[in-house]
BATORPA-986472 format. One record per residue (C-alpha): residue in one letter; x, y negated, z. Coordinates in steps of 0.1 Angstrom, whole numbers, plus 5000, padded with zeros to 4 digits. Layout:
(pt 'a',(X,Y,Z))
...
***
This chain:
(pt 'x',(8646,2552,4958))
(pt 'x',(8664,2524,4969))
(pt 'x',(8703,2517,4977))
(pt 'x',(8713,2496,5004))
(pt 'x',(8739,2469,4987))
(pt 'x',(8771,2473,5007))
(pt 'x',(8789,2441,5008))
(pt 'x',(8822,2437,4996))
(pt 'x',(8853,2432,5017))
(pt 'x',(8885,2418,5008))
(pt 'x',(8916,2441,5017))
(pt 'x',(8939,2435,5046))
(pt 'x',(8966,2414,5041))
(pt 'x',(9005,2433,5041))
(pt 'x',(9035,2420,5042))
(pt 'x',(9043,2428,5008))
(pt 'x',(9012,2405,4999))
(pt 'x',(9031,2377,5012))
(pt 'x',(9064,2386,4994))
(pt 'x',(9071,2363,4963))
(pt 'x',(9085,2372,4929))
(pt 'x',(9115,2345,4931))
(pt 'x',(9149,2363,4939))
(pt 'x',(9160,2353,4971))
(pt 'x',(9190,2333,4972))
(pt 'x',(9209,2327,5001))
(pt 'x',(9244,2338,5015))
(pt 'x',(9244,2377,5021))
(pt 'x',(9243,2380,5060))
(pt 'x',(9224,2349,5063))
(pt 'x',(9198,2347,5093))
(pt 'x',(9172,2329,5071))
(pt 'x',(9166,2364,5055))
(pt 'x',(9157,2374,5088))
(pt 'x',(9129,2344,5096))
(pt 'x',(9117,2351,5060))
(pt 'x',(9110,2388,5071))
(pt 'x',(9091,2381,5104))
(pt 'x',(9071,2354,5089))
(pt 'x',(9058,2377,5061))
(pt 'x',(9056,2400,5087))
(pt 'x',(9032,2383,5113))
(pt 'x',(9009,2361,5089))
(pt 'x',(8989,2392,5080))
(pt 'x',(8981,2395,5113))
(pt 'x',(8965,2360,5117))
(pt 'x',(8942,2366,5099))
(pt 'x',(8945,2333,5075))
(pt 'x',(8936,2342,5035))
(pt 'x',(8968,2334,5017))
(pt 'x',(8949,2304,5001))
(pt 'x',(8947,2286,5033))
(pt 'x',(8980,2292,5042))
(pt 'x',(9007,2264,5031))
(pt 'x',(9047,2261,5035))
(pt 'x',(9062,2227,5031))
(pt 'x',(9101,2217,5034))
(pt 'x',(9125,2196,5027))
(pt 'x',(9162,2197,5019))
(pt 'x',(9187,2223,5030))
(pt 'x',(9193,2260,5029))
(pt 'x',(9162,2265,5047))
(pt 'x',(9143,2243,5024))
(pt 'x',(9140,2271,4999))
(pt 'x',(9116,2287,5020))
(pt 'x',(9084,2274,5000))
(pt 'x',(9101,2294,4971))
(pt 'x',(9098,2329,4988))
(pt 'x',(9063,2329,5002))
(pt 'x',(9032,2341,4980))
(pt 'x',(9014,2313,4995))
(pt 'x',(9011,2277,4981))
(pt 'x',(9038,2255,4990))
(pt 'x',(9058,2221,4984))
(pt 'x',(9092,2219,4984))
(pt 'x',(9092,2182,4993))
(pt 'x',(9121,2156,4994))
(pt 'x',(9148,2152,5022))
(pt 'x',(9132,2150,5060))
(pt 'x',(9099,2142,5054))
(pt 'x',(9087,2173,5049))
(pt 'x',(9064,2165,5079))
(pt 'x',(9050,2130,5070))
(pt 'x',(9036,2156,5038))
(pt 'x',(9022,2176,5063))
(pt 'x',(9005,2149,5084))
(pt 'x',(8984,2141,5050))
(pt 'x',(8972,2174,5046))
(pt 'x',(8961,2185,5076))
(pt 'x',(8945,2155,5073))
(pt 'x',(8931,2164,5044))
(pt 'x',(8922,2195,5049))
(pt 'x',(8921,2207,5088))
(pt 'x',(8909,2242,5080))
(pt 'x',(8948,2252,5066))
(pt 'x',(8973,2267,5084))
(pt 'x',(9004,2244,5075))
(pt 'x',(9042,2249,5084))
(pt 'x',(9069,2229,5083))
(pt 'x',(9101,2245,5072))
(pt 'x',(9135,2223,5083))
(pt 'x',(9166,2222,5093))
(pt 'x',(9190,2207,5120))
(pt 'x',(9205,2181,5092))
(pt 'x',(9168,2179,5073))
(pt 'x',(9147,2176,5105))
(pt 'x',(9170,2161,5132))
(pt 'x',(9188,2136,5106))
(pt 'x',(9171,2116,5079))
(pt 'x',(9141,2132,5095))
(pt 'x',(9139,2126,5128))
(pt 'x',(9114,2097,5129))
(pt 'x',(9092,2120,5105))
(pt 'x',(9097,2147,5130))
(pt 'x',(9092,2127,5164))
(pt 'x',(9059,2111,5149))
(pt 'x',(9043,2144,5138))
(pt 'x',(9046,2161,5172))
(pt 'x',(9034,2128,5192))
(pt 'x',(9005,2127,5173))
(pt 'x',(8995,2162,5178))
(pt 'x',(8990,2166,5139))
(pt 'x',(8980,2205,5135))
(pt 'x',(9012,2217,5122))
(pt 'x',(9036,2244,5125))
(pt 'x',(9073,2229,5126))
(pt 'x',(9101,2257,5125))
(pt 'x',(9134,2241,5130))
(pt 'x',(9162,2261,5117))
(pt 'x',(9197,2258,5139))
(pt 'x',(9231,2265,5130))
(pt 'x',(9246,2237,5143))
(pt 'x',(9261,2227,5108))
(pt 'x',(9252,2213,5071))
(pt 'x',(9257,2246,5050))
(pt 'x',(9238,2235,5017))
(pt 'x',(9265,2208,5015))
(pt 'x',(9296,2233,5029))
(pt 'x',(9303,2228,5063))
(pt 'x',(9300,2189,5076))
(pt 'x',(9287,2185,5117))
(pt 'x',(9252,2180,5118))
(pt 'x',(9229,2163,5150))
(pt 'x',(9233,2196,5168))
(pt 'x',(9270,2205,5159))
(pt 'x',(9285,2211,5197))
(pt 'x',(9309,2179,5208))
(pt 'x',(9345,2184,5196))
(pt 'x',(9334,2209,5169))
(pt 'x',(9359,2209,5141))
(pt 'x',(9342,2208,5104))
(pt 'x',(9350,2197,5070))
(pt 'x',(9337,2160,5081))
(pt 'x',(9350,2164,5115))
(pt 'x',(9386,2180,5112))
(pt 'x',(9399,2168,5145))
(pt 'x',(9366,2176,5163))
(pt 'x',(9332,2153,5162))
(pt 'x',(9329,2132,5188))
(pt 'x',(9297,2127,5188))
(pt 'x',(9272,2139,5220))
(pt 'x',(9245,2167,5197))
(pt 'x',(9209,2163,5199))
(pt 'x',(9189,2190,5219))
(pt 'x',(9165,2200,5199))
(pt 'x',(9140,2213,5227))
(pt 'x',(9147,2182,5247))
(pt 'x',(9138,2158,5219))
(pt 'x',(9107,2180,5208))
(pt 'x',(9094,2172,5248))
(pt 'x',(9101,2140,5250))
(pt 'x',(9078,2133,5219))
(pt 'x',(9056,2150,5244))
(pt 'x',(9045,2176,5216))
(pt 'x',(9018,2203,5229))
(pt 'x',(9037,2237,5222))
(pt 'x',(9075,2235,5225))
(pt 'x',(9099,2270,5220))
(pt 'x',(9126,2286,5211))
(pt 'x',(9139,2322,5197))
(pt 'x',(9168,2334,5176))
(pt 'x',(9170,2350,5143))
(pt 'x',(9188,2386,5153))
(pt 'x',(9161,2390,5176))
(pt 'x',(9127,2397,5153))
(pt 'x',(9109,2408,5175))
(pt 'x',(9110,2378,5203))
(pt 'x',(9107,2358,5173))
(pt 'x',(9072,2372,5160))
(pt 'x',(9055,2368,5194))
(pt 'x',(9066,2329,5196))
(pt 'x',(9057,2326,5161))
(pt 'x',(9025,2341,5164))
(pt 'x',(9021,2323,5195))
(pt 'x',(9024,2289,5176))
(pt 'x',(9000,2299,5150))
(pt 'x',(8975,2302,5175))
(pt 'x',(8982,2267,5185))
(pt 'x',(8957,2242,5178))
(pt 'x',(8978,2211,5178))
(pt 'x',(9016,2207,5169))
(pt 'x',(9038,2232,5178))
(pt 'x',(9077,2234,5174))
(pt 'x',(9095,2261,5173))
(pt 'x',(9139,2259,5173))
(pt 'x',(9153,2295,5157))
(pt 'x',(9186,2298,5168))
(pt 'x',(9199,2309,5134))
(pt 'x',(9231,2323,5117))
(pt 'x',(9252,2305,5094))
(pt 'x',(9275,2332,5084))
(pt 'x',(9300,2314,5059))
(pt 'x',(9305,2276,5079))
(pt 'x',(9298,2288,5117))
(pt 'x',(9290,2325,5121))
(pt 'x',(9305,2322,5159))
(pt 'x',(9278,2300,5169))
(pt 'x',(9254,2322,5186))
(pt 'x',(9278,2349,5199))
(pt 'x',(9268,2367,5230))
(pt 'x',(9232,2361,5224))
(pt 'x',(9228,2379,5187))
(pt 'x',(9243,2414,5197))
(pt 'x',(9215,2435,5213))
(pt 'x',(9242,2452,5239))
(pt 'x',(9250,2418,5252))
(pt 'x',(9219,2393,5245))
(pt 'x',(9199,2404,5278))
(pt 'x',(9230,2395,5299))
(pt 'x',(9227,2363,5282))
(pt 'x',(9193,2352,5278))
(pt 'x',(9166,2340,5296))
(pt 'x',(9128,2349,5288))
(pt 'x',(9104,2325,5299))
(pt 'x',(9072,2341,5306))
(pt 'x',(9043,2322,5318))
(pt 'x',(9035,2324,5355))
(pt 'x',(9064,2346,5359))
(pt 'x',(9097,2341,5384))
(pt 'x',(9128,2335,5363))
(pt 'x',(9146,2369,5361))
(pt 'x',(9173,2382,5337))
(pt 'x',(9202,2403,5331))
(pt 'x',(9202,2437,5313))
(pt 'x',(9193,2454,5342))
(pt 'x',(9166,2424,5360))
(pt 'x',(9191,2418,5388))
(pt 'x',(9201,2381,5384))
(pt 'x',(9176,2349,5384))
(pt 'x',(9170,2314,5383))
(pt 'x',(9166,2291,5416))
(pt 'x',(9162,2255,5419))
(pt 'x',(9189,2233,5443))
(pt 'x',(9172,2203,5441))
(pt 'x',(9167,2196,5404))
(pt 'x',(9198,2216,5392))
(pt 'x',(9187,2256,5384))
(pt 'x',(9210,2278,5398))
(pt 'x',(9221,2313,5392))
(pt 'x',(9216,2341,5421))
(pt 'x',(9218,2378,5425))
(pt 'x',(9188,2394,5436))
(pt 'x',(9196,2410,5466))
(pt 'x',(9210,2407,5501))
(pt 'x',(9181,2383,5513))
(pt 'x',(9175,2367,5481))
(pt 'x',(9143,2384,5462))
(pt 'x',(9121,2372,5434))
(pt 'x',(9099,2354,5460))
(pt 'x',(9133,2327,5457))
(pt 'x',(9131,2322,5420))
(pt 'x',(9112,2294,5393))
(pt 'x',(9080,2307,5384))
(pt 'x',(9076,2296,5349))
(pt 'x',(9047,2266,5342))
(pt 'x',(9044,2260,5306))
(pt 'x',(9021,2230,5318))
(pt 'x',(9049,2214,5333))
(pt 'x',(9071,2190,5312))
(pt 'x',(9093,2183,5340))
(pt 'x',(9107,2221,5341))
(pt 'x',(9104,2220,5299))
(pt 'x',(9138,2194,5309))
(pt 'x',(9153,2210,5333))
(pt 'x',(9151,2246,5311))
(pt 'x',(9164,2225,5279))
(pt 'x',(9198,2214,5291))
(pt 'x',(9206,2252,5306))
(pt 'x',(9228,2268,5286))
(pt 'x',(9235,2298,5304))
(pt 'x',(9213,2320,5307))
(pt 'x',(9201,2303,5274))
(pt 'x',(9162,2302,5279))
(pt 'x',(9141,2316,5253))
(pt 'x',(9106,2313,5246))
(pt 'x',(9077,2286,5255))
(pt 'x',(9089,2256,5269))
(pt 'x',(9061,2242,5271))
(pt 'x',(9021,2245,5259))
(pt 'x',(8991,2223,5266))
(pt 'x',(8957,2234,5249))
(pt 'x',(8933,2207,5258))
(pt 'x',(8949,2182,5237))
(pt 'x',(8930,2166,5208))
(pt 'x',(8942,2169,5178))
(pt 'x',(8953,2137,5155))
(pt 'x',(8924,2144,5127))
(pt 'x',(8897,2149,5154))
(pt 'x',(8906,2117,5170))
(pt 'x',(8910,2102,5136))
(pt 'x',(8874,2120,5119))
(pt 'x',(8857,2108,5151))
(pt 'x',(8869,2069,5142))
(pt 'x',(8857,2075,5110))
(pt 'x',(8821,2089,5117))
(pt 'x',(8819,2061,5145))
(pt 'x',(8831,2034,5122))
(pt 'x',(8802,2054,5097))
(pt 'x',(8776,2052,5118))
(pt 'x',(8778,2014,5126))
(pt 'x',(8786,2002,5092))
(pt 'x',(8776,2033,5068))
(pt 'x',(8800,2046,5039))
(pt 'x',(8827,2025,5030))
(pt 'x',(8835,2013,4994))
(pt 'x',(8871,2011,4982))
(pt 'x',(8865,1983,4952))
(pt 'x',(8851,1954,4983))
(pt 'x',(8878,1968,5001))
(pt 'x',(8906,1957,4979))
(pt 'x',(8886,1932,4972))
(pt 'x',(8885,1919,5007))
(pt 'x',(8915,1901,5015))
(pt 'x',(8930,1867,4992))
(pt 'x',(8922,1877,4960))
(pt 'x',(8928,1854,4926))
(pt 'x',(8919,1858,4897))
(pt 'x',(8944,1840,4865))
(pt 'x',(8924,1814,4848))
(pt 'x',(8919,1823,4812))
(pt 'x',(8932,1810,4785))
(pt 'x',(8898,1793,4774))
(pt 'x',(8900,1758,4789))
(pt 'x',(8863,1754,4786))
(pt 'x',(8853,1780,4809))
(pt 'x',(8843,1763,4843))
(pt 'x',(8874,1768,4867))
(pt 'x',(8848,1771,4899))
(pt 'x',(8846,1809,4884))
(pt 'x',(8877,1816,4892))
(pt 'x',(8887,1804,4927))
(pt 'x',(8884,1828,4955))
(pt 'x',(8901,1837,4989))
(pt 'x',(8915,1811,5005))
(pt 'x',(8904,1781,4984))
(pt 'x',(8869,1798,4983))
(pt 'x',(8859,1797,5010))
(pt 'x',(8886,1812,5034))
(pt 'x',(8913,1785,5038))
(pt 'x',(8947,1793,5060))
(pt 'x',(8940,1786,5093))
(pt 'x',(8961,1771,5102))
(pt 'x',(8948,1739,5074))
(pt 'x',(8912,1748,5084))
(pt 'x',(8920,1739,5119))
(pt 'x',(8939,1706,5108))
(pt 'x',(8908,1694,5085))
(pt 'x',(8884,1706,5110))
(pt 'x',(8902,1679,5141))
(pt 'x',(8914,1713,5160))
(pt 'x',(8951,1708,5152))
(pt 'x',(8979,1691,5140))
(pt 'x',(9000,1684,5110))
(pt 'x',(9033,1697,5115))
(pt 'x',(9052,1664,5105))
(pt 'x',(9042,1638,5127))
(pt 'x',(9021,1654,5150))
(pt 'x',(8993,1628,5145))
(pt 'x',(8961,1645,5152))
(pt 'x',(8938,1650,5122))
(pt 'x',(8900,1652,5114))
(pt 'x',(8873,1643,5141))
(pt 'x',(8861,1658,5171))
(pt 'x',(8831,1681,5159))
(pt 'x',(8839,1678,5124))
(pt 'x',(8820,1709,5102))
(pt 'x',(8844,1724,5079))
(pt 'x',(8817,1720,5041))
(pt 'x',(8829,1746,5021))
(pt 'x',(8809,1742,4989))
(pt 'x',(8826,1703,4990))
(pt 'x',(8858,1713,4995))
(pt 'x',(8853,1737,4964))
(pt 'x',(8836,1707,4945))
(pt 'x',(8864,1680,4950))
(pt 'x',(8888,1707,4942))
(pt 'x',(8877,1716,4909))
(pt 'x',(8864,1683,4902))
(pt 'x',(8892,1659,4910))
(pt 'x',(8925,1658,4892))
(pt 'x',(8958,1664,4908))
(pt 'x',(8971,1626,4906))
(pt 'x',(8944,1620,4931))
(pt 'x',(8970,1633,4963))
(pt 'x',(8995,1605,4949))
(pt 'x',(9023,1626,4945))
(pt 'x',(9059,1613,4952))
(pt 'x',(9084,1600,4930))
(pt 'x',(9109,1637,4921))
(pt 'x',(9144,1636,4933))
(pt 'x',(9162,1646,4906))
(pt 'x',(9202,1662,4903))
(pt 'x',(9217,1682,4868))
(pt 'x',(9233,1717,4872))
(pt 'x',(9263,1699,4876))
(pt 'x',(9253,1689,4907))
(pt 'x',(9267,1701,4940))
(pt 'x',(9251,1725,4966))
(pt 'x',(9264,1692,4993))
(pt 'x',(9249,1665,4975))
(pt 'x',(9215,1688,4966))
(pt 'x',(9212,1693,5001))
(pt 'x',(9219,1660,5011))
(pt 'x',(9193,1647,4983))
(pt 'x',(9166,1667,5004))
(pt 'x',(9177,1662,5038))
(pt 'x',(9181,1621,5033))
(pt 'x',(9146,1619,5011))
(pt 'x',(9124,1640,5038))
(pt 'x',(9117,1662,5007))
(pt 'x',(9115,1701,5004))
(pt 'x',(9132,1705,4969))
(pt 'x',(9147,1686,4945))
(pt 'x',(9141,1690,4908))
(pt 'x',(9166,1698,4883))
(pt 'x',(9170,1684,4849))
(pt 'x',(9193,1686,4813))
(pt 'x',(9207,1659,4796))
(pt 'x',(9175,1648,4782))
(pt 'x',(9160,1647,4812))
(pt 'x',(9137,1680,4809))
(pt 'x',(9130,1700,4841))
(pt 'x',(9151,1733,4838))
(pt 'x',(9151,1742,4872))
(pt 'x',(9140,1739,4911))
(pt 'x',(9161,1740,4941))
(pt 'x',(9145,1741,4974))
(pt 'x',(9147,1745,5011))
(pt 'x',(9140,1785,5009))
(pt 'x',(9168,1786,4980))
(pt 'x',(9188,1769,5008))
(pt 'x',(9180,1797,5031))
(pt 'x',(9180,1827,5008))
(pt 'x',(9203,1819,4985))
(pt 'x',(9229,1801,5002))
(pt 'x',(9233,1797,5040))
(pt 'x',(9255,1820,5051))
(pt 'x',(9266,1834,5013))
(pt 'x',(9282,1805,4998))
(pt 'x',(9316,1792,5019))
(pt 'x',(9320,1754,4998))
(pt 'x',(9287,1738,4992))
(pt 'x',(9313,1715,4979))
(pt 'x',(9326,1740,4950))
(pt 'x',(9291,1757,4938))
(pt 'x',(9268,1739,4915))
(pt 'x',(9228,1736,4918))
(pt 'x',(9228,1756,4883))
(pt 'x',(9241,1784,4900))
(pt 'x',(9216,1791,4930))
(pt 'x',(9185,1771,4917))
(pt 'x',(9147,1785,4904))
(pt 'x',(9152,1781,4868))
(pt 'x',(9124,1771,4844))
(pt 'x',(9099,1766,4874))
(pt 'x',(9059,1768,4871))
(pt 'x',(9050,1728,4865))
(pt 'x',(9016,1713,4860))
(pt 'x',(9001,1681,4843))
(pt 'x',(8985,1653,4866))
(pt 'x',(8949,1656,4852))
(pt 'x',(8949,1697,4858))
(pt 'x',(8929,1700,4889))
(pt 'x',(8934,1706,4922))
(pt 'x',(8922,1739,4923))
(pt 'x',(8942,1749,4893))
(pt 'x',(8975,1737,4912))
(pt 'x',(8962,1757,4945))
(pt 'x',(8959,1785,4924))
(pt 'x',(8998,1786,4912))
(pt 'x',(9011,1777,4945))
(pt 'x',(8990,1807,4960))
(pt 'x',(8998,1832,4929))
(pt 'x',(9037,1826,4935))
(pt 'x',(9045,1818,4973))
(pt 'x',(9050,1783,4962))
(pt 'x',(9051,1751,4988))
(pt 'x',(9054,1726,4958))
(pt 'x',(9050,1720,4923))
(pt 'x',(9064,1695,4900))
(pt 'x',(9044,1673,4881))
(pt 'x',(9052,1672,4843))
(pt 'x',(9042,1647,4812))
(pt 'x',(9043,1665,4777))
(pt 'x',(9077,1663,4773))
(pt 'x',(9077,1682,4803))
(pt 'x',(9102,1653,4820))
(pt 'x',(9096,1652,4855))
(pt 'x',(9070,1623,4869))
(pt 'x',(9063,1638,4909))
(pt 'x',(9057,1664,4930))
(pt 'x',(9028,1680,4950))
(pt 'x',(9027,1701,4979))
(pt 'x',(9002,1720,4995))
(pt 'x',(9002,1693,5029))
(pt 'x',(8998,1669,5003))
(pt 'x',(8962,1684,4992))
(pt 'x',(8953,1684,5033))
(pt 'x',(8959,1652,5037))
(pt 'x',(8937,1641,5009))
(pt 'x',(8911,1662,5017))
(pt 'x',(8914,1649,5055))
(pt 'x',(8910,1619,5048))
(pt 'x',(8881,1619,5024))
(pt 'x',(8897,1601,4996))
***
């Protein structure tokens, strides 16, 4: 006799499965207690496994969020909470990811964090949290505090117009836009729900209670004996009605919404019918404040996500050019390697990017007779010329750099001042001029980009300040019978136009530039 093997099946999910073991910390009377409840609440009836389920935030009262859920999470660093998110759904599309903010956290530092996420349509669940004040850091105006609002930072009222929440949320055109309010759990659940069965980025505002620095915020709509006077539920496809007892509702006059009582002529037949497809309405419903709307805004399901668009670049990009490979890909770009210390080992081993074989353009086109020197605007090369790259890379490690016939160095002491430095340059047609001690030594480098960096604008007396002061000290330097390639190689390796030209003593006998290498290569000496 045989038994049948019954396959095993995981429990169902409770709200007490959900419940952490930290104490939960936040002001008695606080509405966050209440958005903790319905969100342990509702995700056993998603049906997600806890392990696919995760709660990121960032800084604020709300932030501790992560803390309370028996799920993973990351409490993550002020606003950009989402940018976290974007990289794992990413990642890992399969997980059901929320976003837990603020009105500081989200609509502050991380607004741009937030406004990118829901343009993109990354598969994330953002719940903004609004009290209309900073209460982790006792009671300053935050984006959403209501004009004139007196607070710790604002004692004779903030003058500053708040963000709407809802308004910004459509104009980054996310797919699932809505609203609720903390003392009422069970509005809240639906919408929640409602954005977990999103496939795309949905935001959800919670109207919620800071009891200590503005517990008058949401008055009229968190009492159940007065909140159906007060709010409007927008149902899908359905004509604009409210009022405890259905009698009042919401008409358009041109573009303005209007309140009228049903009755005496007017009938439902008068009202907005809801359209969750319709961003225009989404506006118009965001700036009414009474009756304050409540619900979906707006929701759009055929809109890719931002990892499908992004896997289906990738298995395109696969497909034409098979699996990539990270090492050639860093190894792609200008890429140099630092010549050993051996001086016998052949230099052609080490020259790569640009001098192997991948020259700036805009010198390629110069040698090549397609453009012109920047100096005198003499046209260079000849018409039809073929750039040879294996020469170029032969008289540049073969030839030495007193070749290019470097020019005699300008030379000033610290002493010096910025006005006669500069004037040094400007009357020699030179980009820098080389600085030396009392035994004539090179200590230092003062050029045109020291000019621009270090002193236009910064320094009110050229006249006053000394060269010592502002200069490149102990500057990279070279001997004339290094070659070429060697000196391409420092100027490339530090960002450097020119290089002085040293004797043992390291005194100063010229300078290079990189022009100075086209022109010898241009001409073919």
């Amino acid at each position: 006799m045989t038994t049948a093997t019954i396959p095993l099946q995981k429990p169902a999910l409770t709200r007490a499965d959900f419940a952490s073991d930290q104490t939960v910390r936040w002001c008695p009377g606080c509405g966050d207690y209440a958005i903790l409840a319905t969100m342990q609440k509702i995700l056993p009836e998603l049906g997600v496994p806890r392990e696919n389920i995760v709660f990121i935030s960032g800084i604020g009262c709300s932030s501790r969020f992560p803390y309370y859920m028996n799920t993973y999470g990351i409490h993550s660093i002020h606003g950009r909470a989402p940018t976290l998110a974007t990289g794992l759904a990413i990642t890992n599309p399969e997980l059901s990811i929320w976003v837990i903010t603020g009105d500081g956290d989200g609509l502050s530092i991380g607004g741009n964090h937030l406004l990118h996420a829901l343009r993109r349509n990354v598969n994330l669940n953002i719940i903004l949290f609004n009290n209309r004040i900073y209460g982790l850091t006792k009671g300053q105006y935050s984006p959403t505090s209501r004009l004139g609002a007196k607070t710790k930072s604002s004692p004779m009222g903030t003058i500053e117009h708040p963000i709407n929440p809802i308004g910004i949320a459509l104009a980054a055109e996310a797919s699932f836009v809505a609203r609720s309010l903390d003392s009422h759990t069970q509005h809240m659940g639906q919408v929640l729900q409602q954005a977990a069965a999103h496939r795309g980025s949905s935001f959800v505002e919670v109207y919620q209670n800071c009891v200590i620095f503005n517990p008058t915020e949401w008055d009229g709509l968190d009492d159940r004996r007065t909140r159906d006077d007060n709010i409007l539920y927008l149902e899908d496809g359905r004509p604009m009605v409210f009022g405890k007892n259905h009698d009042r509702g919401i008409r358009l006059n041109g573009f303005t919404p209007e309140i009228v009582m049903l009755g005496d002529g007017v009938s439902e037949a008068d009202l907005v019918v809801h359209d969750a497809n319709s961003t225009e309405l989404g506006y118009i419903l965001s700036s009414l404040e009474y009756p304050t709307p409540m619900g979906v805004f707006r929701q759009v399901e055929d809109r890719p996500t931002y990892t499908e668009g992004l896997m289906e670049q990738i298995a395109t990009a696969q497909a034409k050019r098979g699996m990539g490979n990270l090492d050639a890909l860093y190894r792609a770009a200008d890429l140099w390697t630092v010549v050993p210390q051996d001086p016998t080992e052949p230099i052609e081993a080490h020259i790569s990017g640009r001098v192997g074989g991948e020259m700036d353009d805009e010198y390629t086109d110069v040698l090549t007779g397609q453009g012109k020197a920047a100096d005198d605007s003499t046209s260079y090369g000849r018409a039809g010329t073929n750039l040879d790259i294996d020469g170029l890379k032969d008289r540049l490690t073969e030839v030495n750099v007193a070749a290019l016939g470097t020019h005699a160095p300008v030379e000033v002491d610290v002493h010096t001042s910025l006005a006669k430095a500069i004037r040094q340059m400007t009357g020699h047609k030179i980009g820098c001029v080389l600085v030396t001690d009392e035994t004539d030594r090179l200590v230092g480098i003062f050029t045109e980009r020291d000019v621009l960096m270090r002193v236009a604008g910064l320094v009110d007396d050229l006249a006053a300040a000394n060269v010592g002061a502002y200069m490149t000290a102990d500057p990279v330097a070279v001997h004339a019978d290094l070659p070429i390639a060697h000196a391409l190689h420092l100027m490339a390796l530090h960002g450097f136009r020119h290089l002085p030209l040293v004797d043992d003593d390291r005194r100063p006998v010229g300078i290079i530039s990189f022009r100075d290498v086209v022109h010898y290569l241009h001409n073919g000496a």
